[in-house]
MOPAC internal coordinates of N, CA, C and O (Angstrom, degrees):
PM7 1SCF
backbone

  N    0.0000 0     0.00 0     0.00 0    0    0    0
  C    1.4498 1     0.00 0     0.00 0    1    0    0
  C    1.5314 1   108.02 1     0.00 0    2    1    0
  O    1.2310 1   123.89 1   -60.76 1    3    2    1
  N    1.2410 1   110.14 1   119.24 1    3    2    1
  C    1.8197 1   127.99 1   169.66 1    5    3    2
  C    2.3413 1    96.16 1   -20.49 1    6    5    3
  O    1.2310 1   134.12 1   -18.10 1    7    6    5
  N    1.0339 1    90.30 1   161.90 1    7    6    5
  C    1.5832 1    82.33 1   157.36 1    9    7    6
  C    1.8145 1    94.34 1  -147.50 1   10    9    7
  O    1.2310 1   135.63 1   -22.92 1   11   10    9
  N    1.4826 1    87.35 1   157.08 1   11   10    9
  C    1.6504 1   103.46 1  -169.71 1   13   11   10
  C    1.3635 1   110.32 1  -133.63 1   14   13   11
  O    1.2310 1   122.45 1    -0.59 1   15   14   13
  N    1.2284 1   112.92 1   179.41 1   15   14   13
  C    1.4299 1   102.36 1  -157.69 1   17   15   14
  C    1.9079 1   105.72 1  -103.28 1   18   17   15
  O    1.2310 1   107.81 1   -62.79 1   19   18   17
  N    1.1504 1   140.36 1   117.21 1   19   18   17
  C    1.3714 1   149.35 1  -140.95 1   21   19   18
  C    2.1846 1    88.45 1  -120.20 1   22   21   19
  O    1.2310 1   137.32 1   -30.14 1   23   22   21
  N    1.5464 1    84.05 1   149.86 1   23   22   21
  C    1.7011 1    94.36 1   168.27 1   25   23   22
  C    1.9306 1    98.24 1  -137.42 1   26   25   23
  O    1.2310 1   137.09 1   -29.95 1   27   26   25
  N    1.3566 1    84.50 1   150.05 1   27   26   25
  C    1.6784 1    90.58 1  -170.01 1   29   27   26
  C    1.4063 1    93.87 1  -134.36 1   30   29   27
  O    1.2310 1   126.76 1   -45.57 1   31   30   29
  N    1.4266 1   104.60 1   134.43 1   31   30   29
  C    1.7799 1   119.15 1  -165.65 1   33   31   30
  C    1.8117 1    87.26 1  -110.26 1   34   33   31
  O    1.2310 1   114.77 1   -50.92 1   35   34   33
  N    1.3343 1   127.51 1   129.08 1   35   34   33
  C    1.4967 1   118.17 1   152.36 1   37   35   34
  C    1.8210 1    91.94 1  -122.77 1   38   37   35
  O    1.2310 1   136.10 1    -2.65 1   39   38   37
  N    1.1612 1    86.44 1   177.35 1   39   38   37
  C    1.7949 1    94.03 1  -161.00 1   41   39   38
  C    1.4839 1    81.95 1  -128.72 1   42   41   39
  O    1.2310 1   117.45 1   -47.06 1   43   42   41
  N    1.1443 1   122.47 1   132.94 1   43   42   41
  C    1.8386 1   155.29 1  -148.68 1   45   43   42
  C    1.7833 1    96.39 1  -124.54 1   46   45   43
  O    1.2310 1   125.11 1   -35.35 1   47   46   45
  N    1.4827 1   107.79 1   144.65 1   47   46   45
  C    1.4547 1   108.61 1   134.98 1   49   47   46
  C    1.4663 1   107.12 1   175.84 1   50   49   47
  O    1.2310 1   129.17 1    -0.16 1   51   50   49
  N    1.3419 1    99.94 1   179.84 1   51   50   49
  C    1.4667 1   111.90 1  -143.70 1   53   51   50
  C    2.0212 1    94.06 1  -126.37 1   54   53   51
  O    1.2310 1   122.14 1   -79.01 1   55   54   53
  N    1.3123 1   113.51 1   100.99 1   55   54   53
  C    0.9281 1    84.06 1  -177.77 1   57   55   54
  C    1.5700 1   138.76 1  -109.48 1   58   57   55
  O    1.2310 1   128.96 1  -153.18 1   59   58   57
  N    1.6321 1   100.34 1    26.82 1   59   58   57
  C    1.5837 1   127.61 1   178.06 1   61   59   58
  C    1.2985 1    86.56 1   -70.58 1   62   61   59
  O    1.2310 1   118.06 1   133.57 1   63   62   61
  N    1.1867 1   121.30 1   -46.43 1   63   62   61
  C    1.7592 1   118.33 1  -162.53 1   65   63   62
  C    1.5466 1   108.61 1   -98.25 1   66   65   63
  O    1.2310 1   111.62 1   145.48 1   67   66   65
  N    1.3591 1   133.40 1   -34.52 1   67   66   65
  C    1.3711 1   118.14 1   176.19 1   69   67   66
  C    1.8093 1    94.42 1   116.97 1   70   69   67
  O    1.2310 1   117.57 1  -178.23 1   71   70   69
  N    1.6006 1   122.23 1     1.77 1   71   70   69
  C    1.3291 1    95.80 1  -153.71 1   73   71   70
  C    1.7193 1   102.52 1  -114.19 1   74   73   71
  O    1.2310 1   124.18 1    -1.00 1   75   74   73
  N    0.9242 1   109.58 1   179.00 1   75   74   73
  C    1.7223 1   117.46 1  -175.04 1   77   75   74
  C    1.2483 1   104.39 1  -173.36 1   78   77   75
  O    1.2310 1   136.02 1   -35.34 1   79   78   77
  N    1.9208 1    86.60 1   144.66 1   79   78   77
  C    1.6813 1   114.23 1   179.32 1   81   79   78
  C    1.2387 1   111.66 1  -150.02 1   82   81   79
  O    1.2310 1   121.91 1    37.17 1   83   82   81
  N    1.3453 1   113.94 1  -142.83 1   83   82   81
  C    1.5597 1   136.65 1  -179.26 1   85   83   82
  C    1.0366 1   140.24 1  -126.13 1   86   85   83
  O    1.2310 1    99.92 1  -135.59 1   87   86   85
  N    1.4993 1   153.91 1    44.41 1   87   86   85
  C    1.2948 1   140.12 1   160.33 1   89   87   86
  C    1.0546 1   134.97 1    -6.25 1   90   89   87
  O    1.2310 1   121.96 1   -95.91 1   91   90   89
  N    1.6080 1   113.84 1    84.09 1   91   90   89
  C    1.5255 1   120.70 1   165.46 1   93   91   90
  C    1.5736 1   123.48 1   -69.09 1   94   93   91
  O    1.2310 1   119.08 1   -75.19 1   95   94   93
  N    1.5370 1   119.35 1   104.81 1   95   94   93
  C    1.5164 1    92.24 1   153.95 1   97   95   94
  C    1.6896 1   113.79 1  -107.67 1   98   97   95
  O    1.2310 1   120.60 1    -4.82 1   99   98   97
  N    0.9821 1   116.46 1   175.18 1   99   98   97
  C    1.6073 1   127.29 1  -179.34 1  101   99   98
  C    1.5942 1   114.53 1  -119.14 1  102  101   99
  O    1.2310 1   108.74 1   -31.16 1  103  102  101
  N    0.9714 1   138.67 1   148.84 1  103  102  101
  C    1.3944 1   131.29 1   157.30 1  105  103  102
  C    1.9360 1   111.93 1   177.55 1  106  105  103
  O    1.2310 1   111.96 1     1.10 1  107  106  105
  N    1.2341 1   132.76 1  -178.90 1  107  106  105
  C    1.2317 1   154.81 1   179.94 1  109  107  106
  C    1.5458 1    78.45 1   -64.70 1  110  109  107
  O    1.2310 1   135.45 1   -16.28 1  111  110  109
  N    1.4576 1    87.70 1   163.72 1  111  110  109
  C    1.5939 1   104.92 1   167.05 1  113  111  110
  C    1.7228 1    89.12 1   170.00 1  114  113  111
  O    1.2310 1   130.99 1     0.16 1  115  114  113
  N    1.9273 1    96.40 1  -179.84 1  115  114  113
  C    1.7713 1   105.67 1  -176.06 1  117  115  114
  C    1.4100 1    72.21 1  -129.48 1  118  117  115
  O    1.2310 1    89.85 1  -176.60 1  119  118  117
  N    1.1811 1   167.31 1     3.40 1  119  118  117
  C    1.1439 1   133.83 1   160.47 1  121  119  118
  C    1.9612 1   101.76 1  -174.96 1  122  121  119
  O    1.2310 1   124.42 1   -35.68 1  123  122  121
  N    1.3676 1   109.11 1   144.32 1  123  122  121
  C    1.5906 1   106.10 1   176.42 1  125  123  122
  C    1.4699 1   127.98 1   -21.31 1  126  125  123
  O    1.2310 1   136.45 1   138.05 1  127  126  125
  N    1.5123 1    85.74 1   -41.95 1  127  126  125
  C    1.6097 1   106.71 1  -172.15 1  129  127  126
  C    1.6171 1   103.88 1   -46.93 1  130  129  127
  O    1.2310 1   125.12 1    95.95 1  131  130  129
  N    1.0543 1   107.77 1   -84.05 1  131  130  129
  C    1.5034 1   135.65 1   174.61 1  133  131  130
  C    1.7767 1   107.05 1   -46.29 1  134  133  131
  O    1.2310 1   119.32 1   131.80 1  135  134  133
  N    1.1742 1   118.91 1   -48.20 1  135  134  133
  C    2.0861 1   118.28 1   145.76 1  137  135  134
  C    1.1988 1    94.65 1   -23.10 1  138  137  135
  O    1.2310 1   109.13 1    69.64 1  139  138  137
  N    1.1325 1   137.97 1  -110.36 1  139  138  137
  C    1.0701 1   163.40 1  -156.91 1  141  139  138
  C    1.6791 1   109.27 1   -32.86 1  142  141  139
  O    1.2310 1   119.99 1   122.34 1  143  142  141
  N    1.5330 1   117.62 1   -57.66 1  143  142  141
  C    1.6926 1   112.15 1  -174.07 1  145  143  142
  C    1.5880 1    97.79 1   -72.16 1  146  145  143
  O    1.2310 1   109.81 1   147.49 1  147  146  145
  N    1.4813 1   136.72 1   -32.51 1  147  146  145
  C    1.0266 1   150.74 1   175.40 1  149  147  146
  C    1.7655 1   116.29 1   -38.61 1  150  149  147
  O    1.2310 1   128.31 1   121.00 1  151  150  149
  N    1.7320 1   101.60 1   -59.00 1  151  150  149
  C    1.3144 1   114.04 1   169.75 1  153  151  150
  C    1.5222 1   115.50 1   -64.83 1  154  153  151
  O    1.2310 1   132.67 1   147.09 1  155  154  153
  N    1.5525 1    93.12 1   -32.91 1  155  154  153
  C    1.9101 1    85.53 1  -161.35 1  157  155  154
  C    1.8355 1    92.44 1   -79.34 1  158  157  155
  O    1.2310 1   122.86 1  -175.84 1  159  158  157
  N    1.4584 1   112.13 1     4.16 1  159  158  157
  C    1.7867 1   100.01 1  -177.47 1  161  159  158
  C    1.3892 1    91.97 1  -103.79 1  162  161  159
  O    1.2310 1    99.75 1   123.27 1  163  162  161
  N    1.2409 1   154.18 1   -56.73 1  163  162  161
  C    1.1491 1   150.29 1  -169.72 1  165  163  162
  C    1.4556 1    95.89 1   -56.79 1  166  165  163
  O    1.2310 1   119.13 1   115.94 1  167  166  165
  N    1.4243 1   119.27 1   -64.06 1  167  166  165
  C    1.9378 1    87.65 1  -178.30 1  169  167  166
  C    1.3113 1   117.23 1   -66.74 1  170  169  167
  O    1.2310 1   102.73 1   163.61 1  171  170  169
  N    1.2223 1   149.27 1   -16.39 1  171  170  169
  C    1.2519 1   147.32 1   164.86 1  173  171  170
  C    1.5638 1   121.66 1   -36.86 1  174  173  171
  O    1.2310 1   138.86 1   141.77 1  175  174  173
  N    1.5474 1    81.04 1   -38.23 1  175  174  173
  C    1.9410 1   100.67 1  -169.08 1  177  175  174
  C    1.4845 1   100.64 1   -91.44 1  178  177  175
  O    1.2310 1   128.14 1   137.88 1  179  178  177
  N    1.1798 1   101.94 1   -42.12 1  179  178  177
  C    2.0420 1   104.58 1   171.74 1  181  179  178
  C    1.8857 1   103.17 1   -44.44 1  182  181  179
  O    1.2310 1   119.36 1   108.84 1  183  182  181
  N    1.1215 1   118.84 1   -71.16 1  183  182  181
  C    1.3572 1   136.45 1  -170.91 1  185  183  182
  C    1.3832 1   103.20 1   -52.70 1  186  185  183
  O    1.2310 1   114.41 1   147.06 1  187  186  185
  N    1.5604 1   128.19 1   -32.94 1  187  186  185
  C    1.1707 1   107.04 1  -175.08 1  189  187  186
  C    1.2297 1   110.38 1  -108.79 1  190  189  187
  O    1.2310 1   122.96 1  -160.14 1  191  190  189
  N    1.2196 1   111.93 1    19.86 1  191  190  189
  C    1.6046 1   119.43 1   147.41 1  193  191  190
  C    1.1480 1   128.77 1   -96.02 1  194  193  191
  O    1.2310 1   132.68 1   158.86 1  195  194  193
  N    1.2347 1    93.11 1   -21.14 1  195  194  193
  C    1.6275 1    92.70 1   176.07 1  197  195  194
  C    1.7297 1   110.11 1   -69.12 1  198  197  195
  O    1.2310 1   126.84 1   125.63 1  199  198  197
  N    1.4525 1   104.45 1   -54.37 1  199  198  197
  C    1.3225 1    97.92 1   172.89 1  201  199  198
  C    1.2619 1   137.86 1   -55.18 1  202  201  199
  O    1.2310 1   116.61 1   175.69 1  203  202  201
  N    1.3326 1   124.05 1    -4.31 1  203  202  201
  C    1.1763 1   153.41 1  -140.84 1  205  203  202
  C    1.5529 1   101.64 1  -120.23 1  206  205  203
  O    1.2310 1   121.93 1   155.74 1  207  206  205
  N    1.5187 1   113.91 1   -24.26 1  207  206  205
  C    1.1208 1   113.81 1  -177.29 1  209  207  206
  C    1.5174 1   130.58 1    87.46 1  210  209  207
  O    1.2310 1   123.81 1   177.04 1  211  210  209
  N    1.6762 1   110.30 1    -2.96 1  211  210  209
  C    1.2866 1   134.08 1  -154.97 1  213  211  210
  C    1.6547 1    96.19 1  -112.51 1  214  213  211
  O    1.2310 1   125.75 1   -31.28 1  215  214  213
  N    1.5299 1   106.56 1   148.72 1  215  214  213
  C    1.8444 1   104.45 1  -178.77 1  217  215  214
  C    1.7860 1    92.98 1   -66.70 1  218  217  215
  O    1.2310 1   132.92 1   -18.23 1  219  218  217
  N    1.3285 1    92.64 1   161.77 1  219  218  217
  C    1.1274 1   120.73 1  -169.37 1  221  219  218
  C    1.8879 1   103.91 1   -87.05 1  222  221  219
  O    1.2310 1   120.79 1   -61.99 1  223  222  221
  N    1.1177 1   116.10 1   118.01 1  223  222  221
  C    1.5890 1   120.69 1  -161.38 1  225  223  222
  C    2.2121 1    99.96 1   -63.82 1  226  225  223
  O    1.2310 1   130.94 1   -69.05 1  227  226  225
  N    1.2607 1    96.49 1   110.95 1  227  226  225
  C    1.2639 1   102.94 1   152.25 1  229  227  226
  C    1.7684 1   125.99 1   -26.99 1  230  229  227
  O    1.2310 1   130.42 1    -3.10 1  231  230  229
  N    1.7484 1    97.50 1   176.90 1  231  230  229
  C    1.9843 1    86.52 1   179.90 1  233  231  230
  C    1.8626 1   107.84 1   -73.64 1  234  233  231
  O    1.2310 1   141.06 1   -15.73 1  235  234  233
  N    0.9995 1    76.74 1   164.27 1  235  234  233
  C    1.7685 1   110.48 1  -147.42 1  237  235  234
  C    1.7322 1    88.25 1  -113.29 1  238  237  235
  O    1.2310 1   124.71 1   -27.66 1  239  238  237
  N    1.1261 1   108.56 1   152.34 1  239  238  237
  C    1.7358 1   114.62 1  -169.97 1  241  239  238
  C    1.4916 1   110.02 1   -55.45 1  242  241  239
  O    1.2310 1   117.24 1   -37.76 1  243  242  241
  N    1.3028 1   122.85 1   142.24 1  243  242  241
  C    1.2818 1   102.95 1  -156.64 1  245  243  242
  C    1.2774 1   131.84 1   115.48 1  246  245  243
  O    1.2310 1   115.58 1   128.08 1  247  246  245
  N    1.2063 1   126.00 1   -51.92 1  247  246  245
  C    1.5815 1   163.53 1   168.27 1  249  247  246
  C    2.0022 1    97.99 1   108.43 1  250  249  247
  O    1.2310 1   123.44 1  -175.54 1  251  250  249
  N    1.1142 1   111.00 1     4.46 1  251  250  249
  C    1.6099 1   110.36 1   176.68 1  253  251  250
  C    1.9622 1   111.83 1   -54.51 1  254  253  251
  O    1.2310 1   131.69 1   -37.18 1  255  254  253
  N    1.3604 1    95.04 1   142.82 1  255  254  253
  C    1.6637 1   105.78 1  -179.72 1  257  255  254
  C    1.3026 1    88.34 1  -158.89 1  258  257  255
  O    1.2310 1   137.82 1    12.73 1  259  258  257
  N    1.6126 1    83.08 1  -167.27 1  259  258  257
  C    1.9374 1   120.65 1   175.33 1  261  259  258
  C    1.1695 1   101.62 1   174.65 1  262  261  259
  O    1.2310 1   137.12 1   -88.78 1  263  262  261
  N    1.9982 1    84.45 1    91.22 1  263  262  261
  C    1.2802 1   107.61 1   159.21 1  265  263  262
  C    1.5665 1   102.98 1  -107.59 1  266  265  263
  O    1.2310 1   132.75 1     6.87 1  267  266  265
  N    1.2785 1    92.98 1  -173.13 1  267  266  265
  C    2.0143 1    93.35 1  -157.21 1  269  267  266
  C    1.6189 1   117.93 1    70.23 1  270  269  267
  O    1.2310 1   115.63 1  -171.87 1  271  270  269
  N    1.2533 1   125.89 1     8.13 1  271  270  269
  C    1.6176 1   106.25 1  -160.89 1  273  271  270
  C    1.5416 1   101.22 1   -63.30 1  274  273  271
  O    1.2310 1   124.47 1   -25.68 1  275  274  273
  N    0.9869 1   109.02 1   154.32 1  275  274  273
  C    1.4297 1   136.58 1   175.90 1  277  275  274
  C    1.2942 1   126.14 1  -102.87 1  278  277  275
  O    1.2310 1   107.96 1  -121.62 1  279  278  277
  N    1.3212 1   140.09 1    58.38 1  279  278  277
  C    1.2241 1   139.37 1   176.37 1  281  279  278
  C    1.6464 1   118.25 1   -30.35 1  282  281  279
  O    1.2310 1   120.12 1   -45.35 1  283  282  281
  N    1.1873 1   117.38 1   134.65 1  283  282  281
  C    1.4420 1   122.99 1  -169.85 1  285  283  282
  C    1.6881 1   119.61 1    69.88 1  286  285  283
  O    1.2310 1   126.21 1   171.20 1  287  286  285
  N    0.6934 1   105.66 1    -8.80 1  287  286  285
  C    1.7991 1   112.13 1   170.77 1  289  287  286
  C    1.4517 1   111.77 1   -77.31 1  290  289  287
  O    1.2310 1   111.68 1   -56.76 1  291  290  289
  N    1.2214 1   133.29 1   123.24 1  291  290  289
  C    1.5960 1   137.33 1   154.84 1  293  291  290
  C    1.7002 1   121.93 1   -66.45 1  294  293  291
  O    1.2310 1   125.39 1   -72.02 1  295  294  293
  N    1.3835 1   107.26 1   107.98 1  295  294  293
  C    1.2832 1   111.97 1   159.60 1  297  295  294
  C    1.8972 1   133.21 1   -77.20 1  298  297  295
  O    1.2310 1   132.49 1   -72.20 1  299  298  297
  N    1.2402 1    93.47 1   107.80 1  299  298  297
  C    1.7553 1    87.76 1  -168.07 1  301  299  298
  C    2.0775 1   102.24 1   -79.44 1  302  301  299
  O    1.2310 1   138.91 1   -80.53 1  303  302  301
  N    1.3596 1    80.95 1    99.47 1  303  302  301
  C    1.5763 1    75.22 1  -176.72 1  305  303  302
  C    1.7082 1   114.07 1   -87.90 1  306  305  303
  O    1.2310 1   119.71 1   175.03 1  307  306  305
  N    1.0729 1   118.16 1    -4.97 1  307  306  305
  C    1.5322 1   130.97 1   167.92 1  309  307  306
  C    1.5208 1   108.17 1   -71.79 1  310  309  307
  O    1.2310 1   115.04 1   165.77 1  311  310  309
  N    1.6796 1   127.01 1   -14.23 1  311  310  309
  C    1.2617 1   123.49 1   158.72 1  313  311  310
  C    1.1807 1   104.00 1   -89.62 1  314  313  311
  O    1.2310 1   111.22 1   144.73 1  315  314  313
  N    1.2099 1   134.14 1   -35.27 1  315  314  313
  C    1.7157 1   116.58 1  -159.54 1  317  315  314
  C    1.4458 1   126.83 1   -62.49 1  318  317  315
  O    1.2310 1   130.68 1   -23.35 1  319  318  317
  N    1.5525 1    97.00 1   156.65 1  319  318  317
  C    1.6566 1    98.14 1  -151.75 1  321  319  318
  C    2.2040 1    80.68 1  -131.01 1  322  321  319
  O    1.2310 1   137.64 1   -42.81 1  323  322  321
  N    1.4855 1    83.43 1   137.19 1  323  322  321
  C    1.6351 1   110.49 1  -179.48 1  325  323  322
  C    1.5176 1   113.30 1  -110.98 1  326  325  323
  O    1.2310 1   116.63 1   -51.40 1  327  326  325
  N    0.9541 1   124.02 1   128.60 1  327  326  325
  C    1.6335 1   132.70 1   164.27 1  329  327  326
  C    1.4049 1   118.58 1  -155.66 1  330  329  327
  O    1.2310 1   126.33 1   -13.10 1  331  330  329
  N    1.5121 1   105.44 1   166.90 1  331  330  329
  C    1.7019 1    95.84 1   170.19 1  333  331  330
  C    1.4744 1   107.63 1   -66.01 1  334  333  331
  O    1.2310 1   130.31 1   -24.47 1  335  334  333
  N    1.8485 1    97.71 1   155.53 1  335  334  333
  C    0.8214 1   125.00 1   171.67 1  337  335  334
  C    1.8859 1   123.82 1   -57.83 1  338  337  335
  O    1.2310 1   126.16 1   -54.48 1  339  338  337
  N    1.2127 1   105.77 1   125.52 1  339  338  337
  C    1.7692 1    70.95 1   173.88 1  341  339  338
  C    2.1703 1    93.50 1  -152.82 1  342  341  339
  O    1.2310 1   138.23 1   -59.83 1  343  342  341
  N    1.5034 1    82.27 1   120.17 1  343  342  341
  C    1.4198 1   117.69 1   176.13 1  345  343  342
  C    1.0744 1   119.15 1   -47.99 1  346  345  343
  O    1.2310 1   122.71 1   -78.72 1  347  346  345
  N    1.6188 1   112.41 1   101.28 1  347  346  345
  C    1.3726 1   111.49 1   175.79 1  349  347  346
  C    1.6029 1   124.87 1   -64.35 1  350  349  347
  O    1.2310 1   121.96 1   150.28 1  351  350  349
  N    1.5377 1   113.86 1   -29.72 1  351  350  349
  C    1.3838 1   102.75 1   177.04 1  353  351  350
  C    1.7773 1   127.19 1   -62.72 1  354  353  351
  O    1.2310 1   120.10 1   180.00 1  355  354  353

């Protein structure tokens, strides 16, 4: 199966502060499904570098990352919603 380029929304927040957003990642994928376990492994690996003390690994095959991580913020990944990407410019 072709692979195309997928955007994955998780919804963030912080709740020392009261605040909430969105975590975009972007990358290749064959289907949302697979968007989706893709993102939740690249930030997994972001976070445990971070804690780790180690730079945080650049994009990942694919063009997948997590940049921006946010230490102390909760990602509700049981909301996040996957689809293709589609380029506003």
């Amino acid at each position: 199966m072709p692979l195309r380029y997928f955007e994955v929304d998780v919804p963030i927040h912080d709740t020392s502060r009261a605040q909430h957003g969105v975590h975009v990642f972007t990358g290749e994928a064959t289907s949302a499904t697979e968007a989706l376990r893709i993102a939740h492994e690249v930030y997994d690996a972001a976070l445990a570098a971070h804690t780790a003390g180690i730079a945080i690994p650049g994009k990942q095959a694919g063009g997948w990352g997590a940049r921006g991580l946010r230490p102390g913020w909760a990602l509700d990944w049981q909301a996040a919603k996957a689809g293709p990407w589609n380029n506003e410019l």
